[in-house]
Steps between C-alpha positions, in 0.01 A plus 500: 500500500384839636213510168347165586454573853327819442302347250398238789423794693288688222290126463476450891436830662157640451403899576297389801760309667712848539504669853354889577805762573436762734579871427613584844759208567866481297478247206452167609829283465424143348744193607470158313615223771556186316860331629666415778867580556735217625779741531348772657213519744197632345480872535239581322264534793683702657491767188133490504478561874726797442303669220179444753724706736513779286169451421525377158204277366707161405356232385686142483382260286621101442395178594354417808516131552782242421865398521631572260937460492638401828732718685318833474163650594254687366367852557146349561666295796699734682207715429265278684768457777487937572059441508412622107344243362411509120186744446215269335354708250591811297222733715694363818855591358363840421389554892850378647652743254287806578554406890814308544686622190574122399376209411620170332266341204494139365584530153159310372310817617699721247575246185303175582687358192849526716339400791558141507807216350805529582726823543713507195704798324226574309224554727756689734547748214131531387447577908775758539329700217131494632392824607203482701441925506490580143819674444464698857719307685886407494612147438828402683643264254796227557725331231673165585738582233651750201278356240196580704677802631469613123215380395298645784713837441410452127089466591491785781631777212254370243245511687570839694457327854559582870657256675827431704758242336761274693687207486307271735645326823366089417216598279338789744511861419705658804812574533794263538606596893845326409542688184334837418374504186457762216123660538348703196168671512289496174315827484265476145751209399821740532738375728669696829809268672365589855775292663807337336601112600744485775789259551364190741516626842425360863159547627506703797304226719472121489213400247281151576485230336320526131293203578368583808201696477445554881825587534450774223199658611689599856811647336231664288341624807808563681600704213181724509502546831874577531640238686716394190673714204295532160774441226587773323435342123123480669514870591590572171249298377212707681617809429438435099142361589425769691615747238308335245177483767532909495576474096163632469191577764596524882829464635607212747572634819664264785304405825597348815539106583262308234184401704552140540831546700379826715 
């Protein structure tokens, strides 16, 4: 599974589509956005607007148009709902990362070829392994299940990657709020448990609905602005990106309230 994906990535990914790192920022962390959860609101926003907190570069990439299943929504919509639209060109996803610290990327501008069609487990997987910086950044990768689990385990040590592995919550790479799960960091493709999965626990505030992306976006901004409590598996979560940011270059220090919310 996890060889004819890259191989789709090798074919569809050409050295000019890759984005500029800067020396004097922490490694940028790199979040493919391609589901949407039906038994969990969509989080994933919320991760990225806590990396730009700690001024991480993030960049989200996924669709940016479309249904897709019912019941859930998409980063690119609750994204829209908080005022980040998806940056039109590569040169424009550069700025919002050297001055915001994020910015969210149709996946045509990356791999045209897995730009368009429908969603399916294959293209999901080719996605997941793009990496737009070369090798400088750190992918944050999520498996819907123990073969995947092991097969993306499997790729990451023969390839001697960075990147963060998890079991994902419906298809997105955060961390299940309702159930904690186990975290490793990849470091050269040799793996360090950074958290171990936690029995299912209650999540310290009521979460909104998974299909309501309005509804998302203000718990996401009530989160970052402190009105509500950021689940811990989250916290965890951001701690490993932010220790992979500083893996090498600058570290990530924290800042106050992220600009859009004062």
């Amino acid at each position: 599974m996890v060889r004819g994906a890259e191989a789709a990535v090798q074919r569809t990914v050409p050295a000019e589509r890759r984005l500029p790192v800067r020396a004097d920022c922490p490694r940028p962390i790199v979040i493919a956005s391609y589901a949407r959860p039906r038994g969990c609101p969509n989080l994933t926003p919320l991760l990225a607007l806590l990396l730009e907190r700690y001024r991480v570069p993030v960049l989200v990439h996924g669709p940016a148009a479309g249904r897709g299943r019912r019941g859930g929504a998409a980063s690119w919509q609750v994204l829209r709902e908080l005022g980040i639209l998806p940056a039109r060109s590569l040169a424009c996803a550069s700025a919002r990362m050297a001055a915001d610290r994020l910015a969210y990327v149709e996946t045509s501008l990356l791999a045209p070829a897995l730009g368009g069609g429908a969603v399916t487990a294959a293209t999901r997987m080719a996605a997941a392994l793009l990496d737009p910086f070369g090798g400088a950044g750190v992918r944050v990768l999520g498996a819907t299940d123990a073969r995947m689990l092991a097969a993306l385990r499997a790729h990451l040590e023969a390839t001697a990657a960075d990147a963060l592995l998890l079991r994902a919550t419906g298809g997105e790479p955060f961390a299940d709020p309702r159930r904690p799960p186990r975290i490793e960091w990849y470091r050269q493709g040799v793996a360090t448990v950074m958290f171990a999965a936690r029995p299912p626990e209650q999540s310290p505030e009521r979460l909104p609905a998974p299909g309501d992306a309005a509804a998302i976006a203000d718990w996401t901004a009530g989160a970052l602005a402190g009105r509500v409590a950021i689940p811990g598996a989250i916290l965890d979560e951001l701690a490993c990106c932010v220790h992979a940011a500083g893996s090498d270059g600058a570290a990530a220090e924290p800042v106050g309230a992220a600009r859009r919310y004062g």
